[in-house]
DOSELO-118391 format. One record per residue: x, y, z of N, C-alpha, C in turn; residue in three letters. Coordinates in steps of 0.1 Angstrom, whole numbers, plus 5000, padded with zeros to 4 digits. Layout:
XYZXYZXYZala;...
This chain:
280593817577279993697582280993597586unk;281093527595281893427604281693277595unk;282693247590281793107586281993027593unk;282792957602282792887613281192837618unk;280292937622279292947625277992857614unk;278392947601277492887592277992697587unk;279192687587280092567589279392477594unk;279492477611278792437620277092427620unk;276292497615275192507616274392387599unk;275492417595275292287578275292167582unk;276292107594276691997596275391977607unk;274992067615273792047627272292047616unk;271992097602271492017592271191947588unk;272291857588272591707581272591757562unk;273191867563274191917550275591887548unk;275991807550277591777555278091777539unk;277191777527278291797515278091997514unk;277592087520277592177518278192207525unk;278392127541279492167547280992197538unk;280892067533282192017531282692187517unk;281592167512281892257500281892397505unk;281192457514281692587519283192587527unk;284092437530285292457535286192487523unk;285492427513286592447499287292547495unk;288392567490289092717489288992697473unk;289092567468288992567452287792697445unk;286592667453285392727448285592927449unk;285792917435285793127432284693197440unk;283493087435282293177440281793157456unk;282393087464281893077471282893147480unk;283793187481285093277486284093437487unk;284193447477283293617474282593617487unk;282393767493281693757508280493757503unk;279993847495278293887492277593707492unk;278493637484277893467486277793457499unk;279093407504278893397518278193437528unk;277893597527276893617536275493557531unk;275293587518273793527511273793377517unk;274293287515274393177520274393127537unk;274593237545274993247559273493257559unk;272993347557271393387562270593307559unk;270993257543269793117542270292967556unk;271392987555271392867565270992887577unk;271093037584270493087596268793067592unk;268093107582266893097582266292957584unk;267192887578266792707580266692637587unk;268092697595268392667610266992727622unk;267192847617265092887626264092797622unk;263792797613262692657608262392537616unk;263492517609263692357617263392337634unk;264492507644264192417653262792477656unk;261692597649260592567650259592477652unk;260392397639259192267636259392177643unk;260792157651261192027658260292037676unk;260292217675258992267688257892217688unk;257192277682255592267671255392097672unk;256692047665256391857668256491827679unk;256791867690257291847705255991857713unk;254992007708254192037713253291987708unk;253191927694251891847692251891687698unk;253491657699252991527705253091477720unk;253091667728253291647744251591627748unk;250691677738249191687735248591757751unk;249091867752248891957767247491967762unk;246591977775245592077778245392167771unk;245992287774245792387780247292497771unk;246892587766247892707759248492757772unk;249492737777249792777788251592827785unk;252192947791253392957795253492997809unk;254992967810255093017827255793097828unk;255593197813255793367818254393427821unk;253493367820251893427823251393397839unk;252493307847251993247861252093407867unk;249993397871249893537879250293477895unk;251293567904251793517914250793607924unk;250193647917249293707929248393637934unk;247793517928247093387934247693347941unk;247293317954247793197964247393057959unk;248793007956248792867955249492807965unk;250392847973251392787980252492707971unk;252892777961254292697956254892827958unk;256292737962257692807968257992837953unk;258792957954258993027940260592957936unk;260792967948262492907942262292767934unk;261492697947260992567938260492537926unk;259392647917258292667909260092667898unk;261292777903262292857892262792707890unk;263192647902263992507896263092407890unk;261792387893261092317879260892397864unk;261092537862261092577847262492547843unk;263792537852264892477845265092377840unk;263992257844263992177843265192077842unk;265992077855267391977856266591857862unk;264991867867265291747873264191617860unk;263891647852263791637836264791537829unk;266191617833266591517830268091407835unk;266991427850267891287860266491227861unk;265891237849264691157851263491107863unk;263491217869262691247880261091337872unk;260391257882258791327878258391407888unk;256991477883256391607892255391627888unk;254491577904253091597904252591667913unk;251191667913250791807923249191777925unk;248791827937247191797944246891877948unk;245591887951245091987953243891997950unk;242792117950241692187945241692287938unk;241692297926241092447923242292537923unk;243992527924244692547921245592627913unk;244892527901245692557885246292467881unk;246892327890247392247881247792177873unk;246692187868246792147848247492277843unk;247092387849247392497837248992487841unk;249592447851250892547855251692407851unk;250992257850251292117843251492177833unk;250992197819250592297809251992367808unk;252292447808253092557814254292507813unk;254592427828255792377823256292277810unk;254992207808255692097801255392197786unk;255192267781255492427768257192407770unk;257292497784258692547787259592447782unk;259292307782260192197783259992177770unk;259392167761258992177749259992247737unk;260292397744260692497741262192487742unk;262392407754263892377756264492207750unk;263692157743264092037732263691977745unk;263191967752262891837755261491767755unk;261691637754260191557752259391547762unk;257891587761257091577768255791517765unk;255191427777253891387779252891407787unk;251691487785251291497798249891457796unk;249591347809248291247812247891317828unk;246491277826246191307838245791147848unk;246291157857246091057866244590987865unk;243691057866242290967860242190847848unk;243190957837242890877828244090737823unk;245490747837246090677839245890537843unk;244390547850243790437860243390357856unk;242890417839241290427835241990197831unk;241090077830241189967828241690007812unk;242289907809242889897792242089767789unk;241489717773240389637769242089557770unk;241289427772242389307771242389297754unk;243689207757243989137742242889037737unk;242788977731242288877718243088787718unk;
């Protein structure tokens, strides 16, 4: 097992005293590989966790529609999106030069492929919100 890796992954934790103590050469036991690796996997496993939960939080507070990925977009529907176009919105670079993306239509998919991407974006740490223009319009009660 590499510890470099596991090193790195303590301090991306906010373990920085276990960082510090897996650099220690003093420590007998923690030199021994069987530790090391035992230790490597727990911090790999925690490391999965987390950036699960940091998803799961992403996705509960993008509050989508719709269960949607855009590995399920059937391309056999005629929508009229350019596919190169559709690939450069799941990379989402324009995300984050802080450009937006909307879309019209009938009967479409819309929401679902809205949906869709903003998962993807979800999935790739980034923050998402998604409103529908109706309910953007809608008057707000005044203050008191």
């Amino acid at each position: 097992m590499l510890t470099h890796p596991t090193h790195e992954r303590l301090i991306t934790l906010g373990l920085t005293g276990m960082a510090k103590a897996s650099r220690s050469s003093d420590d007998h036991l923690i030199r021994r590989p069987v530790v090391r690796e035992r230790v490597g996997l727990l911090v790999d496993r925690e490391a999965g966790r987390a950036r699960h939960q940091t998803s799961h939080d992403r996705l509960k507070f993008a509050a989508l529609r719709q269960s949607a990925c855009v590995e399920d977009v059937d391309w056999r529907t005629p929508r009229g999106i350019d596919l190169s176009v559709f690939a450069r919105l799941i990379g989402g670079d324009w995300i984050d030069r802080n450009e937006t993306c909307s879309s019209r239509g009938t009967g479409l998919g819309k929401s679902w492929i809205a949906c869709a991407l903003g998962h993807k974006a979800c999935r790739d740490n980034r923050s998402v919100q998604y409103h529908r223009v109706p309910r953007l319009f809608e008057p707000r009660p005044r203050a008191r």
